[in-house]
DSSP file (Angstrom, degrees, kcal/mol; ACC not computed):
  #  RESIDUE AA STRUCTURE BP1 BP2  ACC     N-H-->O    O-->H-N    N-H-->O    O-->H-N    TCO  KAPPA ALPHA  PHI   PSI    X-CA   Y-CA   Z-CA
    1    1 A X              0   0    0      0, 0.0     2,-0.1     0, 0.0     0, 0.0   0.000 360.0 360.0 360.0 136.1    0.0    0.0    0.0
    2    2 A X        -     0   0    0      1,-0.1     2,-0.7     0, 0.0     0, 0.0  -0.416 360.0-103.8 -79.0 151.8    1.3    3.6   -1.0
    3    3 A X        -     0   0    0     -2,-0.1     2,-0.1     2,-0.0    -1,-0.1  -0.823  28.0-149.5 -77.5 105.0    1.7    6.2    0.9
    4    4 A X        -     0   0    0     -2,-0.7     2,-0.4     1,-0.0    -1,-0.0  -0.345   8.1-160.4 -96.3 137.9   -1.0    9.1    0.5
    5    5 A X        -     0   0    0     -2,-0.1     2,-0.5     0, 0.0    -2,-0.0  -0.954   2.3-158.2-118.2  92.6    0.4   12.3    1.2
    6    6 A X        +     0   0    0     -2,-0.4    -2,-0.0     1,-0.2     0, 0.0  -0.769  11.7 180.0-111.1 136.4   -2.5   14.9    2.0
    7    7 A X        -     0   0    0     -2,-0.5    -1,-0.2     2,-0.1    13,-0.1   0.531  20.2-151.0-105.7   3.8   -1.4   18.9    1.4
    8    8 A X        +     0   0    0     11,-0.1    12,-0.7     1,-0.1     2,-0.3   0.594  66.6  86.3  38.1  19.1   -4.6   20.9    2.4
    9    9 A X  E     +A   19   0A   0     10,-0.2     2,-0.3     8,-0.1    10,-0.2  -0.993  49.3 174.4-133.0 165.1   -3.8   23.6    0.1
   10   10 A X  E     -A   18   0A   0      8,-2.3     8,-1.7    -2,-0.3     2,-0.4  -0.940  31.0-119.6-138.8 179.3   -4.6   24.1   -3.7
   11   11 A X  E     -A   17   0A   0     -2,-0.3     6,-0.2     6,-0.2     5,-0.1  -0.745  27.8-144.1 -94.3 122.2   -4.1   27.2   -6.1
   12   12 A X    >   -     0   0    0      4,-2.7     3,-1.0    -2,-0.4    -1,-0.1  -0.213  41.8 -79.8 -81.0-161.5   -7.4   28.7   -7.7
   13   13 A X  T 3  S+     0   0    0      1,-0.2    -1,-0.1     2,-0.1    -2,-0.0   0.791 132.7  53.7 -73.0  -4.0   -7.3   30.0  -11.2
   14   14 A X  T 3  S-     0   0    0      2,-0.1    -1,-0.2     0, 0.0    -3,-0.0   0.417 120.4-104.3-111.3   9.0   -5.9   33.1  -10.2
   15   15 A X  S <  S+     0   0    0     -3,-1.0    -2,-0.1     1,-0.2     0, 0.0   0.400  72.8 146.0  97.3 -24.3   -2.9   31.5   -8.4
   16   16 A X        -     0   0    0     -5,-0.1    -4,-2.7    10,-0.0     2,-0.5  -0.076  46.9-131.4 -39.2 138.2   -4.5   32.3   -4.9
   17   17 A X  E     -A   11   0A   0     -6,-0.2     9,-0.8    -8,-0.1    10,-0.3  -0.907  29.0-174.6-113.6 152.8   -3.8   29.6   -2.2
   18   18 A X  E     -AB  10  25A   0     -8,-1.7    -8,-2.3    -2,-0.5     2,-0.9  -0.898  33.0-111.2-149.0 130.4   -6.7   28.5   -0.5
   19   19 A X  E >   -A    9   0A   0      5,-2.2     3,-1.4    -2,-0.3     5,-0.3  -0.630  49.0-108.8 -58.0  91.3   -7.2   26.0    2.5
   20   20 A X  T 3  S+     0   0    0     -2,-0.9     3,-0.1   -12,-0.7    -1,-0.1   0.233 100.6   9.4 -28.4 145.0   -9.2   22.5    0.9
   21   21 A X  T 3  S+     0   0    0      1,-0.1     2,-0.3    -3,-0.1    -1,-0.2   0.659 116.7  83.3  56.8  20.9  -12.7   22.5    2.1
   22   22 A X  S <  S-     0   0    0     -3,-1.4    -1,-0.1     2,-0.1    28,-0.0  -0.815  79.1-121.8-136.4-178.1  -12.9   25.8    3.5
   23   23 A X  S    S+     0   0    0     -2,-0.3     2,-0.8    -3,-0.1    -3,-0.1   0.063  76.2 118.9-111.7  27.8  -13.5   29.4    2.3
   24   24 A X        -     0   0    0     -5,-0.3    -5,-2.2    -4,-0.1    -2,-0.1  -0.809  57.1-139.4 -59.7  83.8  -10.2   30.4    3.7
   25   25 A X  B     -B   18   0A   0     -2,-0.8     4,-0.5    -7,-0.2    -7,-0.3  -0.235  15.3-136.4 -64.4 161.7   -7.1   31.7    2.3
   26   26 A X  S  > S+     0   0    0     -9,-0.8     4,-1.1     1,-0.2     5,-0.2   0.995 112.9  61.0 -64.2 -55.3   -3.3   30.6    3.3
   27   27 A X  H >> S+     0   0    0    -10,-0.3     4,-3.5     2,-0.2     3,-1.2   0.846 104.4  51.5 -44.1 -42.7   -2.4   34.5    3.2
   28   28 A X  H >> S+     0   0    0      1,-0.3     3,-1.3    -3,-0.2     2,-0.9   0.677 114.5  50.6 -72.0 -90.7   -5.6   35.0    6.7
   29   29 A X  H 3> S+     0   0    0     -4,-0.5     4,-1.0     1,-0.3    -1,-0.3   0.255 110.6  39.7 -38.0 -20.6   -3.8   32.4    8.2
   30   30 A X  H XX S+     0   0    0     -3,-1.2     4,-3.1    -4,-1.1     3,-0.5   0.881 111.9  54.2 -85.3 -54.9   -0.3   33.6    8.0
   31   31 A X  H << S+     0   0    0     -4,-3.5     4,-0.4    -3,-1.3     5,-0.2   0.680 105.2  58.0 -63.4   4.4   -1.2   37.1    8.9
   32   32 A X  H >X S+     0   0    0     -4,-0.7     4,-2.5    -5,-0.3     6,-0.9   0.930 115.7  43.7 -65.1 -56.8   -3.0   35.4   12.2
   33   33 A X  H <X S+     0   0    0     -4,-1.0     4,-0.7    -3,-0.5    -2,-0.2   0.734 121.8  28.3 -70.5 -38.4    0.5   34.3   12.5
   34   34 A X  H 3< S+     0   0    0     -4,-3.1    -1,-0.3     3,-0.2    -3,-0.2   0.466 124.0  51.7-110.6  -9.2    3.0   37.2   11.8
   35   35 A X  H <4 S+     0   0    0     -3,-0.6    -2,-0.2    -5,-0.4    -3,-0.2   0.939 131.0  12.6 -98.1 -79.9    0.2   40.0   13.1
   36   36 A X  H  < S-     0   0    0     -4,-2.5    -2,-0.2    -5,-0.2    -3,-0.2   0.266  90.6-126.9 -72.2  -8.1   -0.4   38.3   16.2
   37   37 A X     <  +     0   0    0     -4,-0.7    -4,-0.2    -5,-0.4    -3,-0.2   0.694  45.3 168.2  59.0  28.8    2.1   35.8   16.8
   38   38 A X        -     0   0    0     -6,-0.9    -1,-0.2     4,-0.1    -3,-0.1  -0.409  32.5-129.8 -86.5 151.5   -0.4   32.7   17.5
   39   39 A X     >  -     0   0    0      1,-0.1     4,-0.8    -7,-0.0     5,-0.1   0.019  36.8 -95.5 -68.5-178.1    0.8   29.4   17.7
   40   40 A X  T  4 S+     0   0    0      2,-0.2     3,-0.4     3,-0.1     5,-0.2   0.867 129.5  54.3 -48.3 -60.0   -1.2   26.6   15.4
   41   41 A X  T >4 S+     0   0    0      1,-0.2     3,-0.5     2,-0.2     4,-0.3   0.829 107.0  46.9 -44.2 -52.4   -3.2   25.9   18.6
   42   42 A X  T 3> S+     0   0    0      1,-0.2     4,-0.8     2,-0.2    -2,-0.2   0.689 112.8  49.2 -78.4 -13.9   -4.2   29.5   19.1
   43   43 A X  T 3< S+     0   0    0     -4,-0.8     7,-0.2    -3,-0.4    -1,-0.2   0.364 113.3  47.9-104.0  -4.3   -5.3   29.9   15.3
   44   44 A X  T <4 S+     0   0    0     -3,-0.5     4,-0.2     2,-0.2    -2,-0.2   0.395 113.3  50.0-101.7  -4.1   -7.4   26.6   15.5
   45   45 A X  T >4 S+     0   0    0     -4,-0.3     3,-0.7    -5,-0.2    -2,-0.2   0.923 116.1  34.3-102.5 -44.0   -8.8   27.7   18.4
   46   46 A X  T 3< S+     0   0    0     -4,-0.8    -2,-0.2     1,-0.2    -1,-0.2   0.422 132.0  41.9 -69.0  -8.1   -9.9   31.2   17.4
   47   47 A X  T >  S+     0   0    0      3,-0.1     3,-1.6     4,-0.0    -1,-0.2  -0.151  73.1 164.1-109.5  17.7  -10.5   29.5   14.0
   48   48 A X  T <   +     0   0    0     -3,-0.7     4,-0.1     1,-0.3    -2,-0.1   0.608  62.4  72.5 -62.6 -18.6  -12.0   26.3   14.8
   49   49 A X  T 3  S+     0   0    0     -4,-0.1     2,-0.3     2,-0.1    -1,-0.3   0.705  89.1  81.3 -54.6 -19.0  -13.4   25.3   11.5
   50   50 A X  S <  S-     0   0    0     -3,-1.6    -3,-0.1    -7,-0.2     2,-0.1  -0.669  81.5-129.3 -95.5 142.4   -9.6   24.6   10.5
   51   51 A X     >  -     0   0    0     -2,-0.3     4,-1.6     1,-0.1    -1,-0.1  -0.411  21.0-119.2 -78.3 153.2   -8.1   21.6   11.4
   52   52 A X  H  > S+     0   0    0      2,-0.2     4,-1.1    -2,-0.1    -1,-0.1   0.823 118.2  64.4 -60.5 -16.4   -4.8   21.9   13.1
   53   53 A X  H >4 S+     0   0    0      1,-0.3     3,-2.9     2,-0.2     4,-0.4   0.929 107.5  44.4 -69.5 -74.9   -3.5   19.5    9.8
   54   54 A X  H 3> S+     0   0    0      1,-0.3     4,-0.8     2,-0.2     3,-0.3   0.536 106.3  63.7 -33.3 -37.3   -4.6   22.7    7.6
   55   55 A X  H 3< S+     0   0    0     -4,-1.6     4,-0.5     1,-0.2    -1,-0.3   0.672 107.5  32.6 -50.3 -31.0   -3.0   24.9    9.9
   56   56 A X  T << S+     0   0    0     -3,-2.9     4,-0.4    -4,-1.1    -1,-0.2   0.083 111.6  63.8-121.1   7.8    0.7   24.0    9.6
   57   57 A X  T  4 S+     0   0    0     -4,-0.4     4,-0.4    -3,-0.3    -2,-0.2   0.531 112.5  43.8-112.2  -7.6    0.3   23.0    5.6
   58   58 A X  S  X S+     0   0    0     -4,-0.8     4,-2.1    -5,-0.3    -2,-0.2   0.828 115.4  41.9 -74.1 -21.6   -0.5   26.8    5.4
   59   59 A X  H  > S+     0   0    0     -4,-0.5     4,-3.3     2,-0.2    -3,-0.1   0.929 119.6  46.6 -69.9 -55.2    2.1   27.8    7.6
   60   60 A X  H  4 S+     0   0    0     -4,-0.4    -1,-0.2     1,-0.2    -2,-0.2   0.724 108.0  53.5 -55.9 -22.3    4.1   25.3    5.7
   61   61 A X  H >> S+     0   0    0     -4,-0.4     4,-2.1     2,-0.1     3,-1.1   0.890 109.8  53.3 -80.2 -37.4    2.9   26.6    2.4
   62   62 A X  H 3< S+     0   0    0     -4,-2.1     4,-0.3     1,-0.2    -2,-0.2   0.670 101.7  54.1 -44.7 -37.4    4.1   30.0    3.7
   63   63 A X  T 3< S+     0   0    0     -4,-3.3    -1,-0.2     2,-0.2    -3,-0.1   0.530 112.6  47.0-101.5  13.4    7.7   28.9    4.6
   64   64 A X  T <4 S+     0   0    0     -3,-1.1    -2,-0.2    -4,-0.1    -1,-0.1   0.616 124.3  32.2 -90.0 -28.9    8.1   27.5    0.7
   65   65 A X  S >X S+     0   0    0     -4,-2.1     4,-2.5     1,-0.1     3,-1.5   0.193  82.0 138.5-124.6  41.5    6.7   30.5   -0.8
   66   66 A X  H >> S+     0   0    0     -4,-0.3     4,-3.8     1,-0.3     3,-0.5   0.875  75.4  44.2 -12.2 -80.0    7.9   33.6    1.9
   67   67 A X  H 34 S+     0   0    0      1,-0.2    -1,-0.3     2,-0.2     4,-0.2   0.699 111.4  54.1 -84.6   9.2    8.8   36.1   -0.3
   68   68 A X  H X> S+     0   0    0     -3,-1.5     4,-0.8     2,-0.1     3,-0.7   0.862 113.3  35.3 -67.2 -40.7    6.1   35.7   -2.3
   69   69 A X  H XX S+     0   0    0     -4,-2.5     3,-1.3    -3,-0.5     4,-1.0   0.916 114.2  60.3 -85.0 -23.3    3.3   36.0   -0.1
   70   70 A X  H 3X S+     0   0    0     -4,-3.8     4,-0.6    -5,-0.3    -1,-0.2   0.601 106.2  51.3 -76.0   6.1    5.2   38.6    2.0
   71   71 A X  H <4 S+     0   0    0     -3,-0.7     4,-0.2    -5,-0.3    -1,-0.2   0.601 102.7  49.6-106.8   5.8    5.2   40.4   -1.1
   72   72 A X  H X< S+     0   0    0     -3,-1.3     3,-3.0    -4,-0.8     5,-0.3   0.906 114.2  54.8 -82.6 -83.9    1.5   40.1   -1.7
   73   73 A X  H 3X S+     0   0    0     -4,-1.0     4,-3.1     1,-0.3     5,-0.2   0.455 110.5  43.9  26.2 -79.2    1.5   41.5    2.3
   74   74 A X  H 3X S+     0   0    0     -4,-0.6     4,-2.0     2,-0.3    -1,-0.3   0.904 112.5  53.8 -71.1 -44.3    3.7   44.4    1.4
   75   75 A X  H X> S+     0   0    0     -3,-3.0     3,-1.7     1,-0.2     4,-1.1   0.936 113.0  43.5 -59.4 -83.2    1.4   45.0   -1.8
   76   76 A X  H 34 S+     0   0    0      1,-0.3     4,-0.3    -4,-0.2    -2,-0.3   0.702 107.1  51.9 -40.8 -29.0   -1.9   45.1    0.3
   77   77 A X  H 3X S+     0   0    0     -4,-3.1     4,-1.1    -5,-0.3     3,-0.4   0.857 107.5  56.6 -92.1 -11.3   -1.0   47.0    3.0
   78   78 A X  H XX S+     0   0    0     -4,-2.0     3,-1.1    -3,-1.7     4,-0.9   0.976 104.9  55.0 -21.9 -68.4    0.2   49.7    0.3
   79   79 A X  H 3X S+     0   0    0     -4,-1.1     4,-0.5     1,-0.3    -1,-0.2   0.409 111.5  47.1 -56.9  -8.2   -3.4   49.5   -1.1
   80   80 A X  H 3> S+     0   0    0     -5,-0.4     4,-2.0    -3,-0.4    -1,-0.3   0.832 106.9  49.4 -90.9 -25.2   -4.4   50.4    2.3
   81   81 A X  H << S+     0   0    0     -3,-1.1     4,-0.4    -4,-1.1    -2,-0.3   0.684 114.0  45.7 -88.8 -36.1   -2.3   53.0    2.8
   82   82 A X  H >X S+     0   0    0     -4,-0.9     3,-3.0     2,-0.2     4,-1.8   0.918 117.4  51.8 -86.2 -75.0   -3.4   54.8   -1.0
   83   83 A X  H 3X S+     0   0    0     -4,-0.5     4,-0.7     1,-0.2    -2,-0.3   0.727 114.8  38.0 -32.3 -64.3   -7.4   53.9    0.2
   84   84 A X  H 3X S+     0   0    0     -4,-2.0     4,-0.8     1,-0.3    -1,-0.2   0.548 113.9  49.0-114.3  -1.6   -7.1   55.5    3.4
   85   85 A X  H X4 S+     0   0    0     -3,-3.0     3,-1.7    -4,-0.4    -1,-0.3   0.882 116.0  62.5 -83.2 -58.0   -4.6   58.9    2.3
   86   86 A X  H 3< S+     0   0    0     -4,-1.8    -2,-0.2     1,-0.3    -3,-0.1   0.591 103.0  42.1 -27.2 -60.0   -7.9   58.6   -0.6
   87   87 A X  H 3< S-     0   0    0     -4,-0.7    -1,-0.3     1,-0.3     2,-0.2   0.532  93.7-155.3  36.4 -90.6  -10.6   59.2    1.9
   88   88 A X    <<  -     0   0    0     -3,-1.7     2,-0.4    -4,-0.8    -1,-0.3  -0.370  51.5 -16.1 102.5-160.0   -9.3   61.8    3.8
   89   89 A X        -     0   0    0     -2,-0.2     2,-0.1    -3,-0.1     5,-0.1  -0.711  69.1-123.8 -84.3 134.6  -10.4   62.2    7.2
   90   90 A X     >  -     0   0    0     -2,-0.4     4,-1.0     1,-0.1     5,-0.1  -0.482  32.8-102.5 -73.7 141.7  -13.8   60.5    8.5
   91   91 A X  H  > S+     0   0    0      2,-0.2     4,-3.1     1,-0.2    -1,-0.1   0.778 125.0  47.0 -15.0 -55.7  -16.7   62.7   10.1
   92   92 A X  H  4 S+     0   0    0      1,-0.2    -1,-0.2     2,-0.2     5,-0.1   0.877  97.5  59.2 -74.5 -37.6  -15.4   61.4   13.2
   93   93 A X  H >> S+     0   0    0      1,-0.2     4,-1.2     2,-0.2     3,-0.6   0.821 107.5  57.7 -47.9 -39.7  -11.9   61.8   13.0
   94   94 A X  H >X S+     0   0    0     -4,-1.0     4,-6.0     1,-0.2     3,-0.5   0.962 110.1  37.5 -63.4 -51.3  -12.9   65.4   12.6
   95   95 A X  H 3X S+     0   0    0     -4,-3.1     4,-0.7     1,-0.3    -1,-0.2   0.510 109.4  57.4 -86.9  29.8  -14.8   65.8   15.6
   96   96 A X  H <4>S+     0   0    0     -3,-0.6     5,-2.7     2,-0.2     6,-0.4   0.845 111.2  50.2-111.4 -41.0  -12.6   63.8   17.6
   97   97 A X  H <<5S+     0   0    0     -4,-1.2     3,-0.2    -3,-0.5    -2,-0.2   0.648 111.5  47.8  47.8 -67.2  -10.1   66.5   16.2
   98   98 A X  H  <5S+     0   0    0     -4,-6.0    -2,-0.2     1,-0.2    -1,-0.2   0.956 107.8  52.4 -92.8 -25.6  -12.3   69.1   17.2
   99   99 A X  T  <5S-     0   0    0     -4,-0.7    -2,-0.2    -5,-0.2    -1,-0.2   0.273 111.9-109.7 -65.3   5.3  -13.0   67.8   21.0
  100  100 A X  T   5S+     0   0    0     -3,-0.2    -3,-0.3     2,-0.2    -2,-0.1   0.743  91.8 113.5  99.2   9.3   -9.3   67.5   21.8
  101  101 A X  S   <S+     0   0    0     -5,-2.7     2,-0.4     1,-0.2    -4,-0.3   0.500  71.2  51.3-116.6  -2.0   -9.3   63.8   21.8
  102  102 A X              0   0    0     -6,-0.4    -2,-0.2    -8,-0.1    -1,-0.2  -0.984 360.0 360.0-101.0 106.0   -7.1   63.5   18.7
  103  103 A X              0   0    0     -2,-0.4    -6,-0.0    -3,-0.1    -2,-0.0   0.415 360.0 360.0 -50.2 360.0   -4.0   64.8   17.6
């Protein structure tokens, strides 16, 4: 009998890594990881729909492809950083601004 090898992630069509059988990407789980520092344990547990197996073959998909997904990372928090200069200041921001409670 062979040995079945199971990897809990696949690629969609757009190259996107996804957790099998969940609506999860690898990228939420890694930024659990690198954001917060939680273990495997702390991200199944705040997660529970993910298996621990799924947990560490994203983490594990994460330490084959680093600088790629930490350069999707770098790309998205740009695109936050352009949204939120876009924007401006919120309604609240103002009047938090104008009560003294804001720098």
């Amino acid at each position: 009998m062979g040995i079945v090898i199971e990897s809990h992630v696949h690629l969609d069509d757009n190259s996107v890594a996804w957790i099998d059988d969940t609506n999860t990407k690898v990228i939420e789980v890694v930024l659990d990881h690198l954001a917060y520092g939680w273990s495997p344990e702390e991200i199944h547990f705040q997660h529970p729909h993910l298996f621990l197996a799924q947990i560490h073959a994203a983490l594990s998909y994460y330490h084959d492809h680093q600088a790629d997904l930490d350069a999707e990372i770098q790309c998205q928090l740009a695109e936050v950083e352009t949204l939120k200069t876009q924007a401006g200041e919120s309604p609240i921001q103002k009047r938090l601004k104008e009560l003294g409670k804001l720098p």
